[in-house]
N, C-alpha and C positions, 0 to 999 in steps of 0.2 A: 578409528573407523570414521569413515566421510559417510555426512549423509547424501542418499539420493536427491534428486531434483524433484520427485515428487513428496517426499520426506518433509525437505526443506520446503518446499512451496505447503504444506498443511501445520509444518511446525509454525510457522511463519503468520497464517494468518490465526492459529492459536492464537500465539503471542498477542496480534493488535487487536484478537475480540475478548481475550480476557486478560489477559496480562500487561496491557497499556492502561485498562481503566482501574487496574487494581494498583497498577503503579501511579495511575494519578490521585484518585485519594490516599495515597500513602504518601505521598508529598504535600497534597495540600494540606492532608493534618501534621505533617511536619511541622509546614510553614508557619501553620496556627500556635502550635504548642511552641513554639520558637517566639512567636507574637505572645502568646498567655503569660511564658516566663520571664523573657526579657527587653517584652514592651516593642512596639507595632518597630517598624525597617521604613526609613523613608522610600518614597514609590518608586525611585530608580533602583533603590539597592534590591527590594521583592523582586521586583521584573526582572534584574539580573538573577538572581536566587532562580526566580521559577525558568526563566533561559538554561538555564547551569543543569537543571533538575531533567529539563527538557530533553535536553541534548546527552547527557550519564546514561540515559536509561537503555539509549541503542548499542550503545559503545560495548557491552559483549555478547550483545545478539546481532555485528554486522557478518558475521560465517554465515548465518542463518539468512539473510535477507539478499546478501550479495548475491544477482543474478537471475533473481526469484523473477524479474519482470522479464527475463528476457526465453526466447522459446526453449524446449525441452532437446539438449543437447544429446541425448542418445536417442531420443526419437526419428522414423526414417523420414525420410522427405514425404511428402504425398506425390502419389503418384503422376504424373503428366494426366492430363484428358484433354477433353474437347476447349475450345478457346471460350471464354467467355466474354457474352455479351456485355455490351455500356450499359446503364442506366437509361443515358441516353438512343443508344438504339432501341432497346423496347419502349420505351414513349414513340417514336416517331413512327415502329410499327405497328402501336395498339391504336393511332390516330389515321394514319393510311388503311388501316381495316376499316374504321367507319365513317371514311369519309366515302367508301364503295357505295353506301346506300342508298 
């Protein structure tokens, strides 16, 4: 069963508000118990280790994320309306008002 787009876009940011920080202390006491038993990783080899750790943790949550940023594909279009104005034409007509006075 596929999830929706809107499924996926709340599973989604579950995931990175409780599930990214719960997988990040789960690696760094990895790291640590890894440093306790068999003594510190010189500082290339860690930063690879935490790169490595970094990078696993999306790899079978990308179903979940793929697409999530981009708009809701079964939603309809909005509708046509009136054109909209620039930025810049309301500046130059809020300044042609009072320069009337």
């Amino acid at each position: 069963m596929a999830l929706s787009y809107l499924a996926r876009r709340r599973l989604s940011l579950l995931i990175l508000l409780v599930g990214m920080p719960l997988y990040i202390v789960a690696a760094v006491t990895l790291v640590n118990w890894f440093d306790a038993r068999f003594g510190r990783l010189p500082i290339a080899a860690e930063f690879m280790v935490y790169v490595l750790l970094g990078i696993i943790w999306i790899l079978p949550f990308r179903a979940v994320f793929r697409g999530v940023g981009q708009p809701d594909p079964e939603a309809t279009p909005p509708a046509p309306g009136p054109a909209r104005r620039s930025l810049q034409d309301s500046v130059s007509d809020s300044s042609s008002d009072s320069s009337d006075d």
